[in-house]
Each structure stands twice: as C-alpha cells, then as structure tokens.
Phi, psi and omega in degrees: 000075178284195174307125187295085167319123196202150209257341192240160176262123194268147173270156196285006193249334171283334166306307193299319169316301173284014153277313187262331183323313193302289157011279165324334176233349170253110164329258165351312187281351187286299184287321181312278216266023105339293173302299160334267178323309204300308193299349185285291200273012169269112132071065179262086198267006130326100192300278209298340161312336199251318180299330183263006171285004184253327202287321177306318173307310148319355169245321156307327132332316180292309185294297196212173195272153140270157164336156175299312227281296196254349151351281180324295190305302155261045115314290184290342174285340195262001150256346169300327202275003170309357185274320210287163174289327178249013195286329167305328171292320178297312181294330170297293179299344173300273194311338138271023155266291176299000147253008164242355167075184215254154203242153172298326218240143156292200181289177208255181153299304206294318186304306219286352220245303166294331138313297179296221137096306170102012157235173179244030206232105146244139197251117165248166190251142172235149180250126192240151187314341180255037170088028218200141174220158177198166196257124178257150178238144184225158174251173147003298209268332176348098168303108133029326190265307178298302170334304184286337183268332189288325154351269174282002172305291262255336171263010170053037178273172208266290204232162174247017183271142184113003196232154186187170202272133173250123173246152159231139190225122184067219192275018201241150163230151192196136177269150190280106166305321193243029174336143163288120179344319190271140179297320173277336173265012164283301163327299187333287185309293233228354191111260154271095185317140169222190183255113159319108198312352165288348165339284196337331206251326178279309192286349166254028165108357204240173195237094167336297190290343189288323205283322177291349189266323188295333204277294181325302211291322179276002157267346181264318183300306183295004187239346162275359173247348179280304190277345148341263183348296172311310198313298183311334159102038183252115181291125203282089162242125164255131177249209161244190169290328200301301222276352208264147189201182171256006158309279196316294202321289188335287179332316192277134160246007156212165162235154174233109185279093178278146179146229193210196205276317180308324167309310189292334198276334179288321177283293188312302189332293191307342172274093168236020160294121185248022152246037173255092185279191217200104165239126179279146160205145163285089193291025234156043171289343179297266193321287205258160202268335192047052188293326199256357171307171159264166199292164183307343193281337198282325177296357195225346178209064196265016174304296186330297160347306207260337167320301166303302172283006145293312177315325192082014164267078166210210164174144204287134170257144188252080195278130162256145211251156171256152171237170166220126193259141156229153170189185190079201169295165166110323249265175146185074165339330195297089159339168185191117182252130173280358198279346172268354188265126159296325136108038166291182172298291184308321197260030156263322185306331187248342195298331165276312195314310198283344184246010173286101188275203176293307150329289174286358176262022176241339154292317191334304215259354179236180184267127167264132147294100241322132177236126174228150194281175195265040215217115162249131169297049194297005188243283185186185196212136162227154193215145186176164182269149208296357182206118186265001160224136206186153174285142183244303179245147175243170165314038206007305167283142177313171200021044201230133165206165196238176203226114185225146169283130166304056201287160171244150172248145199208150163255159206228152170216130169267088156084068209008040184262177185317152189264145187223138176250162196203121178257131154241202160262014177142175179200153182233162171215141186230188170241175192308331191315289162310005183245014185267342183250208261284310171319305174343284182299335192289331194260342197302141180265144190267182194295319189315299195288309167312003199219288205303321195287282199326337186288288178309335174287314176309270165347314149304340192230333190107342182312098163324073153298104166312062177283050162265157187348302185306309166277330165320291167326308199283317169269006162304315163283329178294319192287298199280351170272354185275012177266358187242120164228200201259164204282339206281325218260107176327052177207157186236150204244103163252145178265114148179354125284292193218147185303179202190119171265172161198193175247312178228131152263145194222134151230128190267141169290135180228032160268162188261345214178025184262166157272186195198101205257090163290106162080356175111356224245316196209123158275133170245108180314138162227062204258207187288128155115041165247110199257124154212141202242158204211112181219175183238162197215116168308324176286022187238011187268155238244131185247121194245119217240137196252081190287147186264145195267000000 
C-alpha cells in the first residue's frame, strides 16, 4: 500500500475514507486492508512508509475486528511487534473492537489528525446550553453513554441521566432519533457533537428520564381507566387540556378528570351544570397529593370504582364554587389561561393587553354593568397586582431604570358592610374546598410560633402555662385543623391581614396593573374603578362522588 496516485492533493481524511469505506460495507474486504497493512509493515525497509502502515493499523484496529479466521494471525504479528510504540495499543483497541463489535463510519477527522500527530489521545470540544464549552478526550470505541458518564463526572454531577448527544450541522440544530451508538461515528455523520437541551435539566437537578417514567406512569393510568370505561359498554373520549372546550363538557354526561388536583380544578371551571358529575382519579400518586381525587387504591383499580357506582354505593358530595360579577371602569371580561402563559416578565406584564380588543378598551371609559364571569372557583379567588416587585419607572438617562415594590391597593366591603381601604400584597378568598390548599398554607401556624405566642402569654399573664412538646403540638393542631371546613358549607374563607369568613365579598380596585386569579387557571384584568363582587349560588355547585368504604 504505497503513496495513493491522485491528480489533486487530497486532504488525509478523503485518503482514509477511500481505504476504509469499501470495507465497511463489504464483509470479505475487512481481511483484505488487514492482509495489506500487515504485508505494508513485513520487512519494510521505508522508514516512512512503514510509520504510516502502523498509523493505519491504528486506525484499523479501532474501526472493526478481523475475521475468526485470520484473528490469530494478527494477534500474533502485533506481539512479535511489541517492541514497536503503537503495537500495544494497537492489541488494546483490537480487543475492543471485538467486544463492542465494528462502528459504521470510517475514522473521524479528530482520530486521523491525532495519529499524524504522534499520539494516541484524542480531544474533542463540547459545547453546553450555557454557552460554555470545555475539551474531553475520547477513544475510538467511546460509546454515546460512557461520553455522557465522563460528562457529568467531570461537572461533578450526581447522574448522568438526562443527557444525550445533540448535533449541529451547519447554522441548524437537531436531534438524531437513530443517534449512533459510538460517540465518533455520531461526529463522522453529523459533525459537531453538542449536549442536547434536555441536558439542561440534569445540570439544574432534574432527570430527563424520572421526567419520561411520570409521563409513562399517567399514561399507562389513563389507558387503565379508559379500557374500564369501555369494558362497561360506556363511550370514551380523551381529550387533552388544548382540546376540553364546552363543546366537550356538552357531549358528556360525566367527566373523569385524570391527572392530579390541577387537572380537576382545569375540568371543573368549565362545568356548569351541577347535575353533571366530576370524578378525580389520580394518575400520579407518588408525585401527586390528590385531595380532590377518588383515594389512591382506585387508580389501579378502578373497575372496583366503576362497580360501587353502578351498585350505588357511594353517596354525592355538593362541592361550593366561587361565581364573580365584575362591573364599574376598568372591566375587560376577556380570560387569559395561564396554563398557556410562560409566565416571563414581558409575557405576563402583556398578557391581558394583547387580549384587550377595541372593544373593551372602549369599555375601559365608560361604566359597565355587572357582567358575570364565565369561570367558577372551586378553590379559591386571589385578585392582586400581577407583579409586586417590577420595573415601574425608567429614566431619562440611558441604562438608567428604577426598580419600586407594587403592593396592591384596594377597598373591600364584607357582606354589604362598609368599604375599608387597605393595601397588601393581594387577597384570597377559597371555599371549604380552597381551605385544605393554598389559604390552608397562607394561615397556617408552624409549632416554633405556637410555642413562642404561648412562651409570651405566660409571661405576660403570669399562668402556669405548660410548654412541652405535647402541648405544643395539640395547639397547633387544634388552630390549623379549624382554618379547614367542609367543601358543602355555604361560606368563604378570606385572607389578608387576618382570615375573615363571610358570604359575599365585594372588592373595588385601586390598581394599576392587576388580576384576578381563578383556581390558579384563568386571569382576569382587574385594575382601577373595577368592582367585583364573589358569592356562592347552589347553581354553581360542583357535583362530585363520596365512594363508600
């Protein structure tokens, strides 16, 4: 295998190509540029000729095994040659070419360039989502997955799960669906090895695949309650959240809301029938808590489920709903689903503006009459201004902005008593439903504040108060289970200096730049000279199932 006769000067990676491609793809030719090389480097008195029949071998070696046949024969020639500087090397990468078996691709640029080189070290650069790159060394044989463990070694990460090869080819980037095993015939195909953006999740903690096993685990839960459903001879439709409309709702003569307590609160809004019922089943009990669920034994069994309410052993829970009237200035009736919002700065800050037509900005100036909206609360209602620390003013001088915290301000009438104005950071008002979540945490006391109040009472009155563990506990508990009442029980529990129950609230806005939060789910602009009064309606009540144990 002398000097390639060529008309033109070939770069050394179009040599290699054409030595090894045919190869690669013909069986039989694999012992051929074996036989060759070996016959290259016997009694070879070219110095130089003889170095690149060993660079070749070394590179040969790498790509695929010889034959069973002819195996021996060079096995044995690379130990008479042991002496030689790559032979060792040579017999290594050989022994891992017949256990990871023959890679697809001829050698890379990075092998053929680190061989001319005089080494056997090759470095490649990776590049991370943040812009940041840093130089790895790989072998030949290098798998895609041992790449990705030398990876997070080398970033001191827990796991390497979650990370996979990202290529760019040219200004475009794309992931490989049929990535190749070998880390170098993935670079061959495609170029640049890059880190996939799911990286992104294993360098802040997070697990690609934990995040694909959750997905796997509700999905495998939604096709055990869908072939139920069937088995019973009940017709089916799944929708996804994009697709649930009030089309659906209509169609339906139950819902069964899979998911967790946010999916049910995303199904209820839309229900306003209250002789439609609404059944939670938990896809996702590891993860999720499921209060508004049927119990956990039901997610795996839920024929048991569909039994009892065929049977009629259960009995209907009357869950009460918040409705909201908006009126005055101000108004803009139009929703906004955050579920659909990233919930950046710009695109929270815009988000009611862009859905504000001409129309309601011609409501803005004149006074509207009670509108109610097209939304029920099974949770709670929180109304505040949308960002309580935000750029407000910017400068004159260039780069120059000044950053002031927002509170929001408002006047409030309880049950038609007097208007009181008040600035927090926002109110919430739920139903008994709403008081096991998020009011629950706003009032709740930890044991440290029960013991500290009880430490100052004492003090203060002089009372052999008893502050051990024990008593502590019983009144922690005894104040935070009375913030919790039943989902049935006509009342609303509101928050913001101190909890408050009532029946109707009325709040006017004296904001610049508020909301109106349902269930977490749907916003509503709510700024100044904007009334909204928020009650309960037995026709708003949410009909729900109690399975009997």
């Amino acid at each position: 295998m002398g000097d390639y006769p060529a008309k033109r000067t070939r770069s050394v990676n179009e040599l290699t190509d054409q030595i090894f491609e045919g190869s690669m793809k013909a069986e039989p030719l694999k012992d051929e540029i074996f036989c060759q090389i070996i016959k290259q480097l016997t009694e070879n008195n070219v110095m130089y000729s003889e170095e690149k029949g060993w660079e070749l071998l070394w590179l040969c070696t790498g790509l695929f095994p010889p034959s069973n046949i002819l195996l021996p024969h060079v096995q044995k020639f690379l130990q008479s040659r042991k002496h030689h500087l790559l032979a060792p090397d040579c017999m290594q990468r050989l022994q891992k070419a017949l256990r990871n078996g023959p890679r697809k691709y001829p050698p890379h640029l990075v092998e053929v360039e680190a061989i001319q080189h005089k080494t056997t070290q090759i470095f490649h650069k990776v590049y991370f989502p943040d812009d940041t790159d840093e130089v790895f060394e790989v072998e030949s044989s290098t798998k895609a997955k041992e790449f990705c463990l030398n990876i997070s070694t080398r970033m001191l990460l827990k796991s390497s799960e979650g990370f996979s090869l990202f290529v760019k080819i040219s200004d475009k980037q794309t992931t490989d669906p049929n990535l190749p095993e070998f880390l170098l015939i993935a670079i061959n195909k495609h170029g640049v090895s890059l880190i996939d953006p799911t990286t992104k999740l294993a360098l802040k903690g997070s697990s690609y695949s934990g995040l694909l096993e959750r997905h796997n685990i509700h999905t495998r839960n939604v096709g055990h309650v869908v072939d139920n459903l069937e088995k019973q001879g009940i017709e089916v439709r799944v929708v996804k959240r994009g697709e649930y409309n009030e089309e659906t709702v209509r169609w339906a003569d139950a819902i069964v809301s899979a998911g967790g307590d946010g999916t049910m609160l995303l199904v209820a809004s839309k229900v306003f029938d209250k002789n439609k019922p609404v059944i939670g089943v938990n896809t996702d009990p590891e993860r999720s808590e499921g209060h508004l669920c049927l119990p956990v034994f039901y997610t795996h069994a839920f024929s048991e489920a569909l039994r009892k309410l065929k049977k009629g052993d259960f009995s209907w829970q009357w869950r009460q709903r918040i409705r909201m009237h908006l009126e005055g200035t101000g108004i803009n009736p139009t929703p906004v689903d955050l579920h659909e919002q990233q919930l950046s700065l710009e695109q929270h800050t815009k988000a009611h503006r862009i859905t504000t037509n001409s129309q309601h900005r011609k409501t803005h100036e004149t006074y509207s009459s009670p509108y109610l909206l097209p939304v029920r609360g099974l949770n709670e209602i929180f109304i505040g201004e949308s960002l309580s620390s935000r750029v407000k003013y910017k400068s004159f001088k260039p780069h120059l902005t000044l950053s002031l915290h927002r509170a929001s301000y408002y006047e409030i009438s309880i049950d038609d008593g007097p208007w009181e104005k008040q600035k927090s950071s926002g109110l919430s008002v739920c139903t008994g439903t709403g008081s096991r979540a998020w009011s629950y945490n706003i009032n709740k006391l930890v044991g440290q504040t029960v013991e500290d109040v009880l430490r100052i009472g004492k003090a203060k009155t002089g009372l052999d108060i008893p502050l051990n563990q024990e008593v502590i506990r019983s009144v922690t508990d005894a104040y935070n289970e009375a913030l919790i009442f039943s989902p049935e029980e006509n009342r609303m529990f509101f928050s913001v200096r101190e909890p408050i129950v009532n029946r109707v609230v009325c709040v006017r806005s004296r904001c610049w730049d508020a909301c109106m939060v349902v269930d977490g789910g749907t916003s509503f602009e709510f700024n100044d000279g904007a009334i909204a009064t928020i009650s309960l309606h037995k026709e708003d009540l949410l009909k729900t199932v109690l399975l009997n144990d």
